[in-house]
N, C-alpha and C positions, 0 to 999 in steps of 0.2 A: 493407546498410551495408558499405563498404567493410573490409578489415579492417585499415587502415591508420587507419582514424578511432577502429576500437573497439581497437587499439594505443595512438593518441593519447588516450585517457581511462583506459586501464590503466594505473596504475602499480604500482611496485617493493612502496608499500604495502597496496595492496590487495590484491597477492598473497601478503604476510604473512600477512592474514588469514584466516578463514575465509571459503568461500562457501556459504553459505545457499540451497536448496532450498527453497521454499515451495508446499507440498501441498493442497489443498481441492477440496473439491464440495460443492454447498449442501446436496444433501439424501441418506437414504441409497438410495433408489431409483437414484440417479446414479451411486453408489459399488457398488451389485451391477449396474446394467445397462450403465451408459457406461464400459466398459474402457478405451475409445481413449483418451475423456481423461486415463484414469490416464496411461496408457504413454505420452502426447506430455509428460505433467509429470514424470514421474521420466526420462524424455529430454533434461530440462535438465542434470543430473549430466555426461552427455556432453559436452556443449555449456561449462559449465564446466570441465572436464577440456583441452579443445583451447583453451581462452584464458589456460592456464596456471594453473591453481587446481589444488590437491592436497590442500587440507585441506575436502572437503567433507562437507558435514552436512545432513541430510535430515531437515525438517519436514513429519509426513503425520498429525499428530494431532489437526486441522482435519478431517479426510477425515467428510459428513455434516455439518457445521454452517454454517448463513445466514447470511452478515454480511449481511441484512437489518438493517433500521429493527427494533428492540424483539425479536432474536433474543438470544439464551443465549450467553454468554462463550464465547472461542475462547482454549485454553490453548496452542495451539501456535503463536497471533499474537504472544500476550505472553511466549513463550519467545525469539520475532526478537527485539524490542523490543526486552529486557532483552540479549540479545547485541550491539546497535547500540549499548544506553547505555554499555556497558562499553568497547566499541572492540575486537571482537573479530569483527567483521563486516565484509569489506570489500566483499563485494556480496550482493545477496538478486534471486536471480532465481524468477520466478511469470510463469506466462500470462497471467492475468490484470490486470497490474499497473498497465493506462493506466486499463482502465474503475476498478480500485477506486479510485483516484487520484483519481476524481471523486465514485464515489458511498460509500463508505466512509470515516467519520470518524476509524473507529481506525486507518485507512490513509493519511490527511492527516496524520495526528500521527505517525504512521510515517516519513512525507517528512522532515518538520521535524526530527525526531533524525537522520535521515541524512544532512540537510544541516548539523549539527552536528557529527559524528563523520565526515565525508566518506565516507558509503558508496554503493555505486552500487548502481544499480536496472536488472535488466533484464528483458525479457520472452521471451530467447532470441532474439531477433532484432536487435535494439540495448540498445546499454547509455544509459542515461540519466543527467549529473548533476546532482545535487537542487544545486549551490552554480552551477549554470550557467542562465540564466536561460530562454535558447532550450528549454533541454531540461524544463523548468519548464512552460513554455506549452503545447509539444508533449504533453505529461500533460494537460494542462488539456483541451485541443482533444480530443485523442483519447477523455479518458472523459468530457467532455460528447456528441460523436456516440457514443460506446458506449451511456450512460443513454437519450437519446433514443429510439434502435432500441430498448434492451432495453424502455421505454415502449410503445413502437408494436406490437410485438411481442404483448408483453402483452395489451395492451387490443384486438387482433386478434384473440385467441384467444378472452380473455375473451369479446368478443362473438360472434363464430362460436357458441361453446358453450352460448350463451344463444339465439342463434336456433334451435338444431340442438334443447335443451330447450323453446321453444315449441311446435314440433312433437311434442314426446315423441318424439324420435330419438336424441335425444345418447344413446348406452351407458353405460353401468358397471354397478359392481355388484350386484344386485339379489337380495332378503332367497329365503331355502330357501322352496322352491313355484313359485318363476317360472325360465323358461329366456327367451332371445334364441332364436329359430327361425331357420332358412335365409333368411327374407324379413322380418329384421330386425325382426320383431313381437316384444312380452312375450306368453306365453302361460303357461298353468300345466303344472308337468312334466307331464311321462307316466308318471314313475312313481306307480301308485295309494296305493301304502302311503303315498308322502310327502304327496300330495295328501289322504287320509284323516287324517292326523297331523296339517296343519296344522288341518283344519275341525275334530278335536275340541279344539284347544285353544280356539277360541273357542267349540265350542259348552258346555264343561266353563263359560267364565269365566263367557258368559250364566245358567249356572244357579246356579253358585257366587256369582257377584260379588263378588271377591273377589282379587285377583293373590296373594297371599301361599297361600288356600286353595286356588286352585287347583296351584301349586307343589308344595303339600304332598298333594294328591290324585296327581299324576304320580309322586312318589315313592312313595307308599305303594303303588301299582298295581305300580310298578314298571312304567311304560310309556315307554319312549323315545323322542324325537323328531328332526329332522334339521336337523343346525345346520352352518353349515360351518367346514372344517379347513383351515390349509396343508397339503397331502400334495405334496411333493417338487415345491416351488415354487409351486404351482396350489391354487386354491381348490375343496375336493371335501368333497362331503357324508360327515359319517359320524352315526351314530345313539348317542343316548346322554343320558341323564335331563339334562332342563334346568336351568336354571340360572334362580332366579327374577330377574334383570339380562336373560336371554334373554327370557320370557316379557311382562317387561313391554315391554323394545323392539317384541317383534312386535305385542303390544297396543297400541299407540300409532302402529303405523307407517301411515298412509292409504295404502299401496300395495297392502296385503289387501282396502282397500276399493276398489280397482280404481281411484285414483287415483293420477298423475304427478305428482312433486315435487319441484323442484330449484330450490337456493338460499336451504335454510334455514339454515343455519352462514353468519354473519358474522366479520370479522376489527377487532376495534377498535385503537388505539394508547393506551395509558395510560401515563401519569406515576406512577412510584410509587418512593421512595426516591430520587429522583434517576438510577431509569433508565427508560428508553422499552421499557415491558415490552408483548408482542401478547398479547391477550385473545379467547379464540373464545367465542362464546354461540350458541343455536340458540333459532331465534322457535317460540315454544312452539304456537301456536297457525298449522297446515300449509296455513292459508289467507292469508296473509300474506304465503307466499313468492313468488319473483320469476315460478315456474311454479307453477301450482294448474290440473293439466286432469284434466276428471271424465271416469269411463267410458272412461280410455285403453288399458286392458283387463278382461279377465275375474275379478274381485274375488273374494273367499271369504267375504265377508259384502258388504253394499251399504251407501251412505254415511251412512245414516238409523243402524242400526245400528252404527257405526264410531262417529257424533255422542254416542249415549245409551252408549258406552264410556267412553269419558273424561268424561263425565259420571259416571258410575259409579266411577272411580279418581279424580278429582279431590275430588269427595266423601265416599271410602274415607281421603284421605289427612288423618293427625294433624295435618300439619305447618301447617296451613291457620288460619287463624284462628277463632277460635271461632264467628263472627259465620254464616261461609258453608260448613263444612263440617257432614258428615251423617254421618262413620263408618259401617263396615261392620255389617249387622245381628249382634251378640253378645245371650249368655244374660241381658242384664239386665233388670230388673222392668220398665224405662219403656220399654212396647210403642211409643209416640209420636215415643221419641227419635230428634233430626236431621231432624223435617220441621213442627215445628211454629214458626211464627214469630211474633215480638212484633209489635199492629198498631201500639205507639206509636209505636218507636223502628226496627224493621224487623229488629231483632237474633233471630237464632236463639234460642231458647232449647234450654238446657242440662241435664240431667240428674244430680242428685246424691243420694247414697244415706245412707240415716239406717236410724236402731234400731239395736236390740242386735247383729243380724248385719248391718248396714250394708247391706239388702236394699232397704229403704222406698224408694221412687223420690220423688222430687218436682222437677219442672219451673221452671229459674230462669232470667229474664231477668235479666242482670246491669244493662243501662242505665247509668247513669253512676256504678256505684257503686267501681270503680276507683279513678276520681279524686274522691274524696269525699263522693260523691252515696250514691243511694238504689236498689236494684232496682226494676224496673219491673212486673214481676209475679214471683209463686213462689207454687205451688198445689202439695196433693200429687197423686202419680199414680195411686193407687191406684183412687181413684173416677173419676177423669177414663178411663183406662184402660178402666173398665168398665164406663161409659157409651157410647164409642168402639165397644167391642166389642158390645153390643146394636146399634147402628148399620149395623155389620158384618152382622151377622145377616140385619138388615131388607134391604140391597143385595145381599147375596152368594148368599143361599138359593136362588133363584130362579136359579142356576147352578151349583147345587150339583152337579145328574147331570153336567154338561159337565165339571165338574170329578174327578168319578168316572172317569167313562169314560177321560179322559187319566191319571188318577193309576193304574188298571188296565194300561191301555197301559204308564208306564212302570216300571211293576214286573213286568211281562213281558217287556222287554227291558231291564232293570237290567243284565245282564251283558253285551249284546250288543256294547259296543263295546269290553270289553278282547277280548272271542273275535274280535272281527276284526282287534283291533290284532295280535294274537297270529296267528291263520293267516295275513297279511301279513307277519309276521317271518316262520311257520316257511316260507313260498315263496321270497323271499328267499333262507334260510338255505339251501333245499333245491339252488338256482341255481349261491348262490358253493361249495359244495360238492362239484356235479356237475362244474364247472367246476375245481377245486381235481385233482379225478381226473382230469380228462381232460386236465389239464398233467402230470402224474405220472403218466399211461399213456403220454404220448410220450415221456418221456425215455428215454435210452439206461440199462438197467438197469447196465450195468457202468459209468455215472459215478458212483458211488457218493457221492458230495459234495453234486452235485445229488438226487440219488435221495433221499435222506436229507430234506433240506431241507423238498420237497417235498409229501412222505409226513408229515411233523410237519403240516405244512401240513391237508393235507386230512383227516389226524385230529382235528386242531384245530377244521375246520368240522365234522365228524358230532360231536363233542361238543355243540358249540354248538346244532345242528341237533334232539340226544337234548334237554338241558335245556330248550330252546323246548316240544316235543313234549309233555314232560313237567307244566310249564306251564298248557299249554292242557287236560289233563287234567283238572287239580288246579279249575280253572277250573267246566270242564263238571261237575265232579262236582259244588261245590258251587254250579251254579246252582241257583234256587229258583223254581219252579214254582207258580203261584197256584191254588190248587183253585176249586171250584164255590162250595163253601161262604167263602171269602175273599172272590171276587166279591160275592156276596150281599149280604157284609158291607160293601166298597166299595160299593156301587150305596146301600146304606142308610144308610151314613152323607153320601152325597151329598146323600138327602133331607132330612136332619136337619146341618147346616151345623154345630149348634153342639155336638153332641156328637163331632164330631172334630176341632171348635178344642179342645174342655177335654182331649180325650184325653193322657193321660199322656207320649206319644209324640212331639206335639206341642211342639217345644221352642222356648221365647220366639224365638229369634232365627229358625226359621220363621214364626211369628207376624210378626215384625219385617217379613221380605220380604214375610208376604202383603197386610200393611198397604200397605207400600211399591210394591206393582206393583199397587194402586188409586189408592193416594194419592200425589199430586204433592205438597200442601203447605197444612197447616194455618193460619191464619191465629187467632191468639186476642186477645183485649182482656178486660178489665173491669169492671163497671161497676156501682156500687151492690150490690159484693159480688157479682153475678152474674157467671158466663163464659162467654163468648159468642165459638163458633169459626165460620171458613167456611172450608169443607172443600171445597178443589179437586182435584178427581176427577182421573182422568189421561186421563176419554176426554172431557174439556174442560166437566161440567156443575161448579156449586158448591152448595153444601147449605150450609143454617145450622143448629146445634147448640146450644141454652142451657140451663145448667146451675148450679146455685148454689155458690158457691165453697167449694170442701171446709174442712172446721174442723179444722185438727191442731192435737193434742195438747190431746183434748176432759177438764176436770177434774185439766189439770196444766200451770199456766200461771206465767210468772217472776212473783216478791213484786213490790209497788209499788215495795218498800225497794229489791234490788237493780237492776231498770228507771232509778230515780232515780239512783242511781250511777252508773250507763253512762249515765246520760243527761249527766248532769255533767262526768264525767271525758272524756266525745266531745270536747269542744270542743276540748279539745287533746291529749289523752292516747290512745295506741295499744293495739288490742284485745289486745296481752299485757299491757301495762300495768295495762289495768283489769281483767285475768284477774286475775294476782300478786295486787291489793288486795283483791276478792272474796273468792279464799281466804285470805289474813291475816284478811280477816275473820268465816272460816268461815261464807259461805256457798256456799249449793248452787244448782243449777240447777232446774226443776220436775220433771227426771226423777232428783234425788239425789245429781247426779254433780258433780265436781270442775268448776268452770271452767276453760277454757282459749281459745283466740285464736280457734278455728273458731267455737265456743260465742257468745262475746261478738259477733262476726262477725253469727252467723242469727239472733242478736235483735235487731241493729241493724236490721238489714234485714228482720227480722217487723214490726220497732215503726218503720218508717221513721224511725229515729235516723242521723241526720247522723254520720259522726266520719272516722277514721284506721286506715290499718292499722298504720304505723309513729308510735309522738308527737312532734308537732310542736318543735323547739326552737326557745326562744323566746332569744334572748341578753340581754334585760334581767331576765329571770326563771331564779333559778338552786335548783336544789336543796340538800338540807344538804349533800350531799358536793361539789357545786361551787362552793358558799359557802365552807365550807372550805377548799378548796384554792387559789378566790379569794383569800381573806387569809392563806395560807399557815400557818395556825393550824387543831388539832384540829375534831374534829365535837362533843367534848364542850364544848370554849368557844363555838359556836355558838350548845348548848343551852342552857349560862347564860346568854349573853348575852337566847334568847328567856324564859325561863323568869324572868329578872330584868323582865321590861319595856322593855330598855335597844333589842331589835331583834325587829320585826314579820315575821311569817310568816301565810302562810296556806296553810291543810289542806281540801282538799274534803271528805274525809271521812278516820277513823281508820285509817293504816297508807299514806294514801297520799304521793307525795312530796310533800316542805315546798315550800314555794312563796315564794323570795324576792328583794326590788328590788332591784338591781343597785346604785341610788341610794342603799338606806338601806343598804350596807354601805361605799361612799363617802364616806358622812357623816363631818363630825370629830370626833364624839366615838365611833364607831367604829372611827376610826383612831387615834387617842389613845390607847385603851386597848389594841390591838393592838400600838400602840410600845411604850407600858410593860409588856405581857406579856414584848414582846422583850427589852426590857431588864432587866426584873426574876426574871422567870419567875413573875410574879402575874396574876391577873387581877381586875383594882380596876374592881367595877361599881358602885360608891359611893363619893363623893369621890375626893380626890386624893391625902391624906395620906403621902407613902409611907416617911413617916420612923418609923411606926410600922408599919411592915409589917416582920417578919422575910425577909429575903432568901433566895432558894430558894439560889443556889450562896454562897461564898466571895469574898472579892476576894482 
């Protein structure tokens, strides 16, 4: 442009004003690696400076924020703004300013105050004005071809990156264990310690099963693994106890199972308070994504294995609904629980614990009893359990030695993988130490500065180098060695299966797994008292199991008297409710104890009693103290009123709440006498006389 034309749109007052510099980059990657752009935008300062501005002001607190669709406020747009509302701005110059002009909303409504407050718009190269109509359009033109490109663009890459991941070509970053090669292949490092590190963590979780236990086994070992660091820009392994966030990512990531995956993070737009907020989610399940290619390299476990993992965490997890989760194996009583399932309703059932130490196990299908309804089964476990466990007996004995001989095996190498985890630290340690010296034997002895440094340095690594040593020591010392006679004792109770299930040592939640890596998934029903399971094995046979339905709580069973009352009060009234009345009415449960809401609860659902867990309010039906505060009169004129005849209640049974019409306190000679209480301060439940009543106040 001439500079006779950007003369002819300067004027006297908009050199009054200030000029506004406007600073951005969308992201911060752009803002540590695109310098140029910085230095062409704070280049506009100059550029202002030679068209006569002196009062300039530089906005750079944009620098990292998207004026994308559904991005995060920009404080240093709305600091222009507010300078254009005020008239303190006479131009705002920005590189950007044709394309945002089209596709920026807070950058239209920008236009619109400036063409109110006359301030110009430039781009460094021409000035534009928003009250001139040419220079309007020209905006228009220019950031609808800028949107288009920056479209084309786009959706160029997007799709290159999408063919280049068909192939399993496209780069990036890729989790600790795998390198990019010379010939553009994934392969697993070369370093062995890292490549050992990774396989014991999946082979620790296979026997643990368990992400939380195995966590807590790393730590307790004190064995470190390799995760990666920013080290001075670049992404670089360093070694150091996980982080149970780490462990479960690499547990879940299908690239250890030697499959390619890209394109699971989505990006949504949501409406929420009135702004256009971006939403990321990731499709949880890594066969869905837009790439799923199997076998694109060398895996650390294979897919089968990878599948029955998250199978195994999905089922670990609480947060799941009762219906389909299995919990991790713990020390509780109910050997069964998490794989036994209801045949009516298809509902897992559920484990819950009774008696004096809350030990008792017993097995509850809830069924519809949530909303109102009834459980569908609940047996105890104790006999079911140990019927289960003869069963066991009958299938397992018969592998009993195979089971010996592995269980010798691995109590002969119990220690063997922290002594390796540990001499691939101390080689390692022995390396960057060797190496630490042989920088601090080149240097020049009389740079003293450097020499120093060093020399900390390399002492630093033979510390490190002694404590590893020291370690692996402490290690070998107390490995444990299985004598002849231990053997003996292994090999014989492989014979005899079920004297090393009762073994003392033997703790419920090993029972739990051993159940569990036979059994897939019980199936139970009812019927004429009988229970009747089919037990699907995990190497695909099923077995049927019948057994007569346990009797709890033989010789100590609820009175007919209180059953009737909770049978009563179900209809509408809630199992605290009917607790409160029971004891008002001092009674007991059949083992002696106080009622309360769990109580009332396991005998509805012993006695397949219908009821509540909260009671029902009824609004034509009110109690004595909503009675009363209905007619704005005491609880004790209530009671006269019932005790005279004059108003009808009804009582389920003694202590529980009054039960009264809505209508019959509507009544008019309910309200009659409620006026003359008002008025009098009497309450005349007989005749009307009131000439002979003494008056409670004065006139």
């Amino acid at each position: 442009m001439m500079v006779s034309q950007i003369n002819n749109k300067i004027k006297e007052g908009h050199l009054n004003r200030k000029a506004i510099i406007y600073i951005r980059q969308s992201t911060d990657k752009q803002v540590h690696k695109n310098k140029e752009s910085q230095r062409l935008q704070y280049a506009l300062q100059d550029i202002a400076k030679q068209w006569g501005w002196k009062d300039i002001e530089i906005v750079d607190s944009d620098l990292g924020s998207s004026a994308a669709l559904g991005s995060s406020e920009r404080h240093g747009f709305e600091r222009i703004t507010s300078l254009v509302a005020v008239g303190e701005a006479g131009i705002i110059f920005s590189r950007e300013a044709s394309r945002l002009s089209r596709t920026d909303k807070d950058w239209c409504r920008l236009l619109e105050v400036c063409n109110l407050f006359d301030t110009l718009i430039s781009d460094g190269e021409q000035i534009y004005d928003c009250n001139c109509m040419d220079d309007q359009l020209i905006l228009g033109i220019k950031g609808t071809i800028s949107t288009v490109e920056l479209k084309i663009l786009q959706t160029r890459l997007i799709a290159g990156m999408e063919e280049k991941a068909k192939r399993g070509e496209f780069k990036r970053q890729i989790p600790p264990g795998y390198i990019w090669d010379t010939s553009e292949k994934v392969v697993k490092d070369p370093d062995k310690r890292i490549r050992d590190s990774i396989q014991l963590i999946f082979k620790k979780f296979r026997e643990i099963q368990s992400i939380r236990q195995t966590y807590l086994w790393f730590h307790s070992e004190n064995i470190e693994v390799p995760v990666f660091k920013d080290k001075a820009g670049k992404k670089g392994i360093v070694w150091k106890l996980p982080e149970k966030s780490f462990l479960q990512a690499m547990l879940k990531n299908p690239f250890y199972a030697g499959v390619y995956v890209w394109g699971r993070e989505t990006t949504k737009l949501e409406y929420q308070e009135g702004k256009v907020v971006k939403r990321k989610s990731r499709i949880s399940d890594p066969r869905e994504s837009k790439v799923f290619i199997e076998d694109h390299h060398e895996g650390y476990i294979d897919l089968e294995i990878f599948d029955e993992n998250q199978d195994i965490i999905r089922s670990n997890c609480l947060s799941q609904t009762q219906v389909e989760r299995r919990g991790a194996a713990r020390n509780g009583q109910g050997l069964l629980s998490g794989i036994l399932r209801c045949c009516r309703c298809g509902r897992k059932l559920y484990v819950a614990y009774y008696g004096k130490s809350g030990t008792a196990a017993r097995y509850i299908c809830r069924g519809d009893y949530e909303s109102g309804g009834k459980y569908c089964l609940a047996f105890g476990g104790r006999t079911v359990d140990k019927e289960f466990t003869e069963e066991l007996y009958r299938v397992l004995s018969p592998y009993g030695m195979k089971a010996s001989i592995k269980a010798e095996k691995i109590l002969s190498m119990k220690e063997e993988d922290k002594i390796k985890v540990q001499e691939q630290k101390i080689n390692q340690l022995e390396y960057e130490a060797n190496r630490a010296f042989e920088q601090y034997n080149e240097v020049d002895p009389r740079n003293r500065l450097v020499a120093a440094e060093l020399e900390r340095r390399w002492n630093r690594k033979l510390e490190e180098l002694e404590d590893a040593k020291k370690s692996l020591a402490n290690i070998e010392s107390g490995r444990y060695n299985i004598s002849d006679e231990e053997k003996r004792k292994i090999f014989a109770l492989g014979e005899r299966f079920s004297q090393a299930w009762e073994n003392q040592y033997c703790s419920n939640s090993l029972r739990k797994k051993i159940i569990r890596t036979v059994i897939k998934e019980i199936i139970v029903n009812e019927e004429n008292q009988m229970l009747k399971f089919i037990i699907h094995w995990k190497g695909g046979c099923h077995t049927e199991l019948e057994m007569p339905k346990p009797v709890s709580g033989i010789g100590q069973k609820t009175s007919l008297e209180d059953l009737e009352i909770i049978r009563r009060m179900a209809l509408r009234y809630g199992d605290d409710a009917i607790a409160r009345v029971l004891n008002k009415l001092k009674r007991k449960t059949a083992t002696r104890k106080r009622w309360n809401e769990s109580r009332v609860r396991t005998i509805r659902g012993k006695y397949s009693i219908a009821g509540h867990i909260h009671t029902i309010e009824d609004p034509d039906i009110l109690t004595l103290g909503q009675s009363a505060k209905y007619l704005n009169v005491s609880q004790t004129t209530i009671k006269r009123l019932v005790a005279n005849g004059i108003l009808e209640k009804n009582q389920i049974v003694s202590w529980a709440p009054w039960e009264i019409k809505k209508t019959d306190l509507d009544s008019t000679n309910i309200r009659k006498i409620v006026r003359t209480l008002q008025e009098t301060g009497r309450v005349v439940v007989k005749g009307n006389d009131l000439e002979r009543q003494t008056k409670l106040f004065n006139d």
